[in-house]
C-alpha positions as a Markdown table, in Angstrom:
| # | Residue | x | y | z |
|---|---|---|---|---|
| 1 | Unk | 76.1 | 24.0 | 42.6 |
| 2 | Unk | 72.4 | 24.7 | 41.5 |
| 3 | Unk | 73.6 | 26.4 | 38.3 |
| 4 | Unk | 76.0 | 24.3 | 37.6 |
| 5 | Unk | 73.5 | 21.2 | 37.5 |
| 6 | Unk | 71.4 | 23.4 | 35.2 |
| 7 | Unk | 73.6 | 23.8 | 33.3 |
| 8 | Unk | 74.8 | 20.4 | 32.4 |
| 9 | Unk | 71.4 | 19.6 | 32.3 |
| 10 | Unk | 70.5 | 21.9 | 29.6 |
| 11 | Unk | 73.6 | 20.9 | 27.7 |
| 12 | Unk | 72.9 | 17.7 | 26.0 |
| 13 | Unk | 69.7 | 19.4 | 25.0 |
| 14 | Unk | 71.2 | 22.5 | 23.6 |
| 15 | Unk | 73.2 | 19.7 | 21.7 |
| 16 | Unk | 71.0 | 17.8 | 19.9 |
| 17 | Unk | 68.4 | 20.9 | 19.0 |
| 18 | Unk | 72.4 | 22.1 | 17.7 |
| 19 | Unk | 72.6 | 18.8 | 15.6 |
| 20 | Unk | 68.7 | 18.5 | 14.5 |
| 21 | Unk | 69.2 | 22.5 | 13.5 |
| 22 | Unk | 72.6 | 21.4 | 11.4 |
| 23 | Unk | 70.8 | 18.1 | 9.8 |
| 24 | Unk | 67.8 | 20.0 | 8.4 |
| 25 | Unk | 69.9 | 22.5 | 7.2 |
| 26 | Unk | 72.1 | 19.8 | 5.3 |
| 27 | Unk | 68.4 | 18.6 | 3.6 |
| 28 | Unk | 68.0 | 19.9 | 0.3 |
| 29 | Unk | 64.6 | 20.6 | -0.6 |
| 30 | Unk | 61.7 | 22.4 | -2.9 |
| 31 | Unk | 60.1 | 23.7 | 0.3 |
| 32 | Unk | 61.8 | 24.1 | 3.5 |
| 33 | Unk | 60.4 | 22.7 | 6.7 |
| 34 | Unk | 59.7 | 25.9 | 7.8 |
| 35 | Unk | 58.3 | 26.8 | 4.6 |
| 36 | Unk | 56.0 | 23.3 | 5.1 |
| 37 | Unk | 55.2 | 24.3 | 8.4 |
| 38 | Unk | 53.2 | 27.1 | 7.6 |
| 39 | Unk | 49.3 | 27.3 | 6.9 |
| 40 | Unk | 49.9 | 28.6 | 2.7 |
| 41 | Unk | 53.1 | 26.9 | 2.3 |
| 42 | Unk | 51.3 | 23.8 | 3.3 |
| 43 | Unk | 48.5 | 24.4 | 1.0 |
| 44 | Unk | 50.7 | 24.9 | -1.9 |
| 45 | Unk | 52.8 | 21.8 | -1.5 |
| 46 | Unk | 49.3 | 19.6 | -1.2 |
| 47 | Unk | 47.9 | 21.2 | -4.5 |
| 48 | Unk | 51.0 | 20.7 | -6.4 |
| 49 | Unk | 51.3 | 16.9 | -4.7 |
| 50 | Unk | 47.8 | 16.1 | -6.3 |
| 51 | Unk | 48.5 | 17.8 | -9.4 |
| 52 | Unk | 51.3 | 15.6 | -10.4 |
| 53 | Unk | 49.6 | 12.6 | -8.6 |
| 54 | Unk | 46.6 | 13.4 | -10.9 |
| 55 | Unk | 48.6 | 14.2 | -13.8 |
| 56 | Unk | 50.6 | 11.0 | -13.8 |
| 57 | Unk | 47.9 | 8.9 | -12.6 |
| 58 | Unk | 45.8 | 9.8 | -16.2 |
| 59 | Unk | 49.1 | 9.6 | -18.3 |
| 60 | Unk | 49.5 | 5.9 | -17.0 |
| 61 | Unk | 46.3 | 4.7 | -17.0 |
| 62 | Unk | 44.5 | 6.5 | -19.5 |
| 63 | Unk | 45.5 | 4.4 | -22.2 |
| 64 | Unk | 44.5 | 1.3 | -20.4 |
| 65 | Unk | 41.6 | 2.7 | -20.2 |
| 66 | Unk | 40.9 | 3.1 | -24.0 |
| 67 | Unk | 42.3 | -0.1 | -24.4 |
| 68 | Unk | 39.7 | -2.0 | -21.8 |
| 69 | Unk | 36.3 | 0.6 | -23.3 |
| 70 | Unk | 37.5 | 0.0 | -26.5 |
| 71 | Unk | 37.0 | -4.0 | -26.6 |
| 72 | Unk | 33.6 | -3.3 | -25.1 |
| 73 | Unk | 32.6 | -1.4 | -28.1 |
| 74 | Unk | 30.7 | -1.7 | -31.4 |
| 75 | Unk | 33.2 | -1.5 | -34.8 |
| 76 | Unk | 31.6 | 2.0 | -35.7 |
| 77 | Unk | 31.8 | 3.4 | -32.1 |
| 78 | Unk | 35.8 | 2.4 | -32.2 |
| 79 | Unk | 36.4 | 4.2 | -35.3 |
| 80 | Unk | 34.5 | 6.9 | -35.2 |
| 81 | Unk | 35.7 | 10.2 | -34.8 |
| 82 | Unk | 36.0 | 11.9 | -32.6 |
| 83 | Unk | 35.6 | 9.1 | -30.3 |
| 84 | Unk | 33.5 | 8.3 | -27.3 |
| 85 | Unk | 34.4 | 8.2 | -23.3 |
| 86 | Unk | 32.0 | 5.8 | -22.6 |
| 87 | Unk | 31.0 | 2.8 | -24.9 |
| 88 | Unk | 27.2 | 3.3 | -25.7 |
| 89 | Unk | 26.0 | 0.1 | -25.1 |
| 90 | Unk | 28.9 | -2.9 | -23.3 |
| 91 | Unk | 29.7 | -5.9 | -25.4 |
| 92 | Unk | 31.5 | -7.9 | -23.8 |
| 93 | Unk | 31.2 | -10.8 | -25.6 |
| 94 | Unk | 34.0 | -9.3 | -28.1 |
| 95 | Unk | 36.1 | -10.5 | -25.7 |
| 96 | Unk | 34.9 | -14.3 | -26.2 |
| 97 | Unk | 35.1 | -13.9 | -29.8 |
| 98 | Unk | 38.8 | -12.4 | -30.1 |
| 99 | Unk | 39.7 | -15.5 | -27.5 |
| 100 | Unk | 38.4 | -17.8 | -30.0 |
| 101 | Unk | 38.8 | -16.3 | -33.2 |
| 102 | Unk | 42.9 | -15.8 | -32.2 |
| 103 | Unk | 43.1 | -18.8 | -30.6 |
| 104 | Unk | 44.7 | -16.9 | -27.7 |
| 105 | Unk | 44.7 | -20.0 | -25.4 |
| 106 | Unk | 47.4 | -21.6 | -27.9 |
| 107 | Unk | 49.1 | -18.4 | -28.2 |
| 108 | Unk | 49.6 | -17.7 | -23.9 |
| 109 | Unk | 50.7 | -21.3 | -23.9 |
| 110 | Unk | 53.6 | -21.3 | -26.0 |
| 111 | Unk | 54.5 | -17.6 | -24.7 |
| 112 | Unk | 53.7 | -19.0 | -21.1 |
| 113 | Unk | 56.5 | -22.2 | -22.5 |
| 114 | Unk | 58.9 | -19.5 | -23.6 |
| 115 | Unk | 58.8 | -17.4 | -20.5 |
| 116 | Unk | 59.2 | -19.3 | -18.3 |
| 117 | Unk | 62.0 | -21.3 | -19.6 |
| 118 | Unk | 63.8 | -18.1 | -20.1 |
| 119 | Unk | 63.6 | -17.9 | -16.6 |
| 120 | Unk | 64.8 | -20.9 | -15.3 |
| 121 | Unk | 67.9 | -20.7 | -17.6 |
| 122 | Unk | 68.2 | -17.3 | -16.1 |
| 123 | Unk | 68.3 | -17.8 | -12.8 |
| 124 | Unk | 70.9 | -20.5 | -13.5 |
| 125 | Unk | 72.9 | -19.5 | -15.7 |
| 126 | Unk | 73.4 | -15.8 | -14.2 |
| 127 | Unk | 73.6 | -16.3 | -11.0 |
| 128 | Unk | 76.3 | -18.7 | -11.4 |
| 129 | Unk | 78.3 | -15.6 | -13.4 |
| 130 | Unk | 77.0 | -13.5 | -10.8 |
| 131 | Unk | 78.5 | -15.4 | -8.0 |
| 132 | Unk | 81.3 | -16.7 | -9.4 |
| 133 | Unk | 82.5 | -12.5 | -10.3 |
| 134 | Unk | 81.5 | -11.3 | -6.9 |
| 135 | Unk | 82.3 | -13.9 | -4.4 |
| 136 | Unk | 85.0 | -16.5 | -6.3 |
| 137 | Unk | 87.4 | -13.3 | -7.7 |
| 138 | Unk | 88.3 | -15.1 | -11.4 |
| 139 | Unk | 91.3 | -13.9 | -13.0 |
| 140 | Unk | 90.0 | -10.9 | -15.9 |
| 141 | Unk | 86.7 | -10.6 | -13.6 |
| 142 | Unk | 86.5 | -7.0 | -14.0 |
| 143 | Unk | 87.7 | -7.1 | -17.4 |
| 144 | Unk | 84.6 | -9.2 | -17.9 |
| 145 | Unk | 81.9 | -7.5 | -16.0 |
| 146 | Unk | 83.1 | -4.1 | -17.9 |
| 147 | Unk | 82.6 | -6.0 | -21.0 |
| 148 | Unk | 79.1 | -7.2 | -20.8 |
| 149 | Unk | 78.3 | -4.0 | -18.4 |
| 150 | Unk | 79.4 | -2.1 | -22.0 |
| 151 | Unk | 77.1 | -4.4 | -23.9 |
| 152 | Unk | 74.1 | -2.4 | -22.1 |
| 153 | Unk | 75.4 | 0.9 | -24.1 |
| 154 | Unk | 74.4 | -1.0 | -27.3 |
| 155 | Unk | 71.4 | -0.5 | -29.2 |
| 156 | Unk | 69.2 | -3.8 | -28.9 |
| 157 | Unk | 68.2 | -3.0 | -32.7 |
| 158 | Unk | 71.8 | -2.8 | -33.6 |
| 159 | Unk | 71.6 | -7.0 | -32.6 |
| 160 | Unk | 69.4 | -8.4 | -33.8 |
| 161 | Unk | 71.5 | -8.8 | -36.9 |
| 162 | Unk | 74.4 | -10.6 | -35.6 |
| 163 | Unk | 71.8 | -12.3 | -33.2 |
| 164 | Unk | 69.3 | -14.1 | -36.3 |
| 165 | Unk | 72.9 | -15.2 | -37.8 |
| 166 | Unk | 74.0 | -16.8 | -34.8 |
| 167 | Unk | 70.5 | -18.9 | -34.2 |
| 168 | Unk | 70.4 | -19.4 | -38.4 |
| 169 | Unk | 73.6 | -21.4 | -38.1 |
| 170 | Unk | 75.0 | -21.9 | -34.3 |
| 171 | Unk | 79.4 | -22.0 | -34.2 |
| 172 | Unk | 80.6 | -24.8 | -33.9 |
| 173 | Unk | 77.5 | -27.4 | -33.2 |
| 174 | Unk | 76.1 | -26.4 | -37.1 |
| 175 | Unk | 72.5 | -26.5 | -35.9 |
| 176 | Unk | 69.4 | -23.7 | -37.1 |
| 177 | Unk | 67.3 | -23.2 | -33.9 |
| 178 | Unk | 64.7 | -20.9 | -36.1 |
| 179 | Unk | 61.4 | -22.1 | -35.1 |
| 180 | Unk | 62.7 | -24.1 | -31.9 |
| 181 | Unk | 62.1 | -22.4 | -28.4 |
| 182 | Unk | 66.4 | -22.4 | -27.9 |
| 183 | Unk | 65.9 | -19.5 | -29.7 |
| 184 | Unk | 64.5 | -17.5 | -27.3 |
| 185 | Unk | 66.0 | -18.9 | -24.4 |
| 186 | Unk | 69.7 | -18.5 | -25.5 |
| 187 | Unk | 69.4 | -15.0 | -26.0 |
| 188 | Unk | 67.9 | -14.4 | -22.7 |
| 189 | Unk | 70.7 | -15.6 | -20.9 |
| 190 | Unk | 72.8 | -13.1 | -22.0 |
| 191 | Unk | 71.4 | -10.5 | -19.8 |
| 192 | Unk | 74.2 | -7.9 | -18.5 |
| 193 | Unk | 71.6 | -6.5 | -16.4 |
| 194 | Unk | 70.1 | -9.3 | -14.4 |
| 195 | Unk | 74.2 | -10.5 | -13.7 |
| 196 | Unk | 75.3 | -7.0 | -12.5 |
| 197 | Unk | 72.0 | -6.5 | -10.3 |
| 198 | Unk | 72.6 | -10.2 | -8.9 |
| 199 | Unk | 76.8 | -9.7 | -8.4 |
| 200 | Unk | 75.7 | -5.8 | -7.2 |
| 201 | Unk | 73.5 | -7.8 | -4.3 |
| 202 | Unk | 76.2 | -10.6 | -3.4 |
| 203 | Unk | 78.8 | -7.8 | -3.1 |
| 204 | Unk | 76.6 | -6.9 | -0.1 |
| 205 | Unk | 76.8 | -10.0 | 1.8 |
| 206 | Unk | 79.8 | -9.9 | 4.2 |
| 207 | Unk | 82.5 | -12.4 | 3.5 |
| 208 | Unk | 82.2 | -13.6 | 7.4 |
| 209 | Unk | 79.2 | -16.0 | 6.6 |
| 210 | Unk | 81.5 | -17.5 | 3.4 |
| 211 | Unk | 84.4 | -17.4 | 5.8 |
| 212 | Unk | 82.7 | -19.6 | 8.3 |
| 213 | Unk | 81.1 | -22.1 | 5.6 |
| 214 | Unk | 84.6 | -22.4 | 4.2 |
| 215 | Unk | 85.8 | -23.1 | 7.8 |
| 216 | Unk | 82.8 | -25.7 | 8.1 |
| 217 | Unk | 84.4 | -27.8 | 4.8 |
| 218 | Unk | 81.1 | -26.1 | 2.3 |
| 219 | Unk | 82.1 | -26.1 | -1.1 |
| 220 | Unk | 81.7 | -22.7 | -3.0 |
| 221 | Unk | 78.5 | -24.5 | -5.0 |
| 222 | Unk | 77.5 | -25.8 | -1.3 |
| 223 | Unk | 77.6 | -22.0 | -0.2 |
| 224 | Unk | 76.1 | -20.8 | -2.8 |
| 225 | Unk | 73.4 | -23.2 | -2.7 |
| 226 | Unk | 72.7 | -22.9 | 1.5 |
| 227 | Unk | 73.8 | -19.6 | 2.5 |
| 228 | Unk | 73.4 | -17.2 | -0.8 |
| 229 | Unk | 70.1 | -18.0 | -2.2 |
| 230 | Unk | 68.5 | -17.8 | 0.7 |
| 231 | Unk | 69.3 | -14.8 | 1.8 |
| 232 | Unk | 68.9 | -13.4 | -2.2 |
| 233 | Unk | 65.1 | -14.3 | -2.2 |
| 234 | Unk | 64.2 | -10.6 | -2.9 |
| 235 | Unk | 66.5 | -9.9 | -5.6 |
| 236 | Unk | 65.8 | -13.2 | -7.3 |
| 237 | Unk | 62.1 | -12.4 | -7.5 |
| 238 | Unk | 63.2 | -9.5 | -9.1 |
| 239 | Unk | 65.2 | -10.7 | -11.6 |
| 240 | Unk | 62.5 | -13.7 | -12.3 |
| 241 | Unk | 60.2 | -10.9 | -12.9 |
| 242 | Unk | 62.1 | -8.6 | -15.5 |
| 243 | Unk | 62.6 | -12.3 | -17.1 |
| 244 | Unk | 59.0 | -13.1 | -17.6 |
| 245 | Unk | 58.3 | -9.9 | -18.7 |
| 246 | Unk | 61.0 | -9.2 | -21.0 |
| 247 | Unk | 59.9 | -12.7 | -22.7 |
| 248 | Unk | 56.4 | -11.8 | -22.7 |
| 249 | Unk | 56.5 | -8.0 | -24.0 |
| 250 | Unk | 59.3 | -9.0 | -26.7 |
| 251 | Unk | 57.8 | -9.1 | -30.4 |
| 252 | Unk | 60.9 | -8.6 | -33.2 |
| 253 | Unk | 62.9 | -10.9 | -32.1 |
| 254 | Unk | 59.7 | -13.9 | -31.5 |
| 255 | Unk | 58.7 | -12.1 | -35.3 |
| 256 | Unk | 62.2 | -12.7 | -36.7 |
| 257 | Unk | 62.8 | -16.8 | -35.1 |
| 258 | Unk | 59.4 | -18.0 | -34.9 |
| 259 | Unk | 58.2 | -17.6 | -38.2 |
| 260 | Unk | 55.6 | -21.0 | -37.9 |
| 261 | Unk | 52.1 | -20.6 | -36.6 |
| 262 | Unk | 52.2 | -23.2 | -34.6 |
| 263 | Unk | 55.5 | -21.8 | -32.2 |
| 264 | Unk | 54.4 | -18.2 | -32.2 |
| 265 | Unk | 54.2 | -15.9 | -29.5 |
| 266 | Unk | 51.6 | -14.0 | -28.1 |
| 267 | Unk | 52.4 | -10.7 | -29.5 |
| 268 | Unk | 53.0 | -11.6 | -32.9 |
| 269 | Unk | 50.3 | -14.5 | -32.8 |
| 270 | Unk | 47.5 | -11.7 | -32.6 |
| 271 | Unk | 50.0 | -9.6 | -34.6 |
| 272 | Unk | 49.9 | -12.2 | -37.9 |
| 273 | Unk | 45.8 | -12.7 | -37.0 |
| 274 | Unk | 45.0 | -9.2 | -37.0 |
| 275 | Unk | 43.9 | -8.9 | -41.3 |
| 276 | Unk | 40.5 | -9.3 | -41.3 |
| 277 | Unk | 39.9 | -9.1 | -37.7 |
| 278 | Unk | 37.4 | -6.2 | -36.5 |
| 279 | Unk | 39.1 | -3.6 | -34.4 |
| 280 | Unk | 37.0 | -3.7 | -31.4 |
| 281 | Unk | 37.8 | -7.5 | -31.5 |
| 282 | Unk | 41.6 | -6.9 | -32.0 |
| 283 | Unk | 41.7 | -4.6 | -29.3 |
| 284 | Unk | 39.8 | -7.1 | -26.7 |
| 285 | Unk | 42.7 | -9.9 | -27.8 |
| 286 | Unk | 45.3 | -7.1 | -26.9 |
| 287 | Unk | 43.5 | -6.3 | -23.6 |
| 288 | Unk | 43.7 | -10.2 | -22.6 |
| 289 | Unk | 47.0 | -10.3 | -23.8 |
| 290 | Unk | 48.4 | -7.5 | -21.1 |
| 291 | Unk | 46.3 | -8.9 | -17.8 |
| 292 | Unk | 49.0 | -11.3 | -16.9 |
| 293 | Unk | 51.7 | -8.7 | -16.8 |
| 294 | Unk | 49.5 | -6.3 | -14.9 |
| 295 | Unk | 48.8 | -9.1 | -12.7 |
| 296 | Unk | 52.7 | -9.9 | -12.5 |
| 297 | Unk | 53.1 | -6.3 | -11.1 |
| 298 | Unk | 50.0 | -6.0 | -8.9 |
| 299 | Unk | 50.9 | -8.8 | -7.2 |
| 300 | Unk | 54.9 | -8.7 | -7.2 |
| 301 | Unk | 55.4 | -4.8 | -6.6 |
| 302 | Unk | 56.5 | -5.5 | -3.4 |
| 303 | Unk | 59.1 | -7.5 | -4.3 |
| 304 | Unk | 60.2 | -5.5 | -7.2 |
| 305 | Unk | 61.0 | -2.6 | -4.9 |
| 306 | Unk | 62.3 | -4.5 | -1.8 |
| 307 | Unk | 64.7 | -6.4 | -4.2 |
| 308 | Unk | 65.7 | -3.4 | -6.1 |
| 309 | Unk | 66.3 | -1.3 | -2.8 |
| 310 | Unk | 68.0 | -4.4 | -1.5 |
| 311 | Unk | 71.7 | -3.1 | -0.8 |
| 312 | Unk | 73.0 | -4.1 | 2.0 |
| 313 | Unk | 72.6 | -6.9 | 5.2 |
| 314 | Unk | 72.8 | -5.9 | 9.0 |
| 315 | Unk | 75.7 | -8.2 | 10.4 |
């Protein structure tokens, strides 16, 4: 009786130190955990961890670094060669002069104007598409998301063309949008990328909470509106971000519709300043120019990798 107790007792046990054995066997690693577990394979994996750490830490930031040092210092100190680590003596009122000079305050306006408009048409625009091809089932709805999902094999270069002839003379309404902000917002809508990471999201929500609005008399605009925006906050802070940024980072095409001073973006506002300009000055108006996308990331990361991770719901 004695053994036989033991032995059920030590049976469960043999079990799961069975299935832990099986599920580290099914891991596919560099360096095995038994490998890990000793004294020089942990070493090694430590040295090559702050290698690669170190490594891609100075390929990321080291031309941000330039970038910052450089506004800091005199003409001859930024052209020099071979250059200098360390700016010999801080100036850091080039940064006041490239702010006025460029009249970057105008220039973040309008590209502040066009960013953000982008965005709102975004968000309505494709998540209406995305809704309406994961959760309302049109007729051709594959058909259609295979056709803008094959738009993303595309060149964007190979556009641009076809693009600047639609905005020169619109189908249909006969208008010119060059120089109007429609120009940048239309061709933001059409973002295959944003609609298949929004429908790629609803797929995940179970059809149970639709069911039981549906039951409750919600319209599909009433669910979409109550049930699937709230629950899509982190993916729609993603999507909000790539818009911003892909309006704020974008130069040929602002280059190509924007030709007027007055309507011009960021990018190509310092861009179309730059003759005459001293370099240490330019590069201070391109430093100012890339805080508020750094600050977008520093402050949104979060977001950007819970929305993208973002899969699935627990029902």
């Amino acid at each position: 009786m004695a053994s036989n107790t033991l032995v059920s007792r030590r049976g469960p046990g043999k079990g799961r130190a069975r299935r832990r054995d099986a599920d580290q066997a099914r891991q596919r690693t560099l360096i095995s955990p038994a490998q890990l577990g000793r004294p020089r394979g942990r070493a090694a994996y430590w040295v090559v961890f702050a290698l690669v750490a170190v490594v891609f830490t100075l390929a990321f930031l080291g031309p941000l670094y330039w970038m910052v040092t450089g506004g800091l210092k005199t003409t001859q100190e930024v052209v020099q060669s071979p250059p200098t680590a360390f700016p010999s003596s801080i100036h850091p009122e080039n940064y006041s002069q490239a702010w006025n000079v460029m009249d970057l305050a105008r220039l973040l306006f309008n590209t502040l104007y066009y960013a953000f408009g982008a965005l709102v048409f975004q968000l309505v625009l494709d998540v209406a598409a995305a809704y309406s091809l994961s959760k309302l089932r049109p007729v051709f709805g594959k058909v259609i998301l295979g056709m803008m999902l094959a738009t993303l094999m595309i060149p964007a270069t190979v556009l641009v063309v076809p693009q600047y002839l639609t905005v020169l003379d619109v189908p249909i309404f006969q208008r010119n949008l060059l120089n109007s902000p429609w120009a940048i917002w239309l061709p933001s809508v059409t973002n295959a990328f944003n609609i298949f990471l929004l429908k790629r999201f609803f797929d995940s929500i179970p059809g149970e909470l639709l069911d039981a609005a549906a039951i409750d008399g919600a319209s599909p605009l009433r669910t979409l509106r109550s049930i699937i925006l709230p629950i899509s906050r982190p993916i729609l802070g993603v999507v909000s971000i790539f818009a911003i940024v892909g309006v704020w980072k974008d130069f040929l095409w602002p280059m190509l519709t924007l030709p007027d001073p007055g309507k011009q973006t960021l990018n190509v506002g310092i861009y179309s300043l730059s003759n005459g300009v001293p370099e240490n000055v330019l590069i201070a108006a391109l430093t100012i120019a890339s805080i508020p996308t750094l600050l977008i990331f520093l402050i949104f990361q979060r977001n950007i990798m819970s929305g993208l991770t973002a899969g699935g719901l627990k029902g």
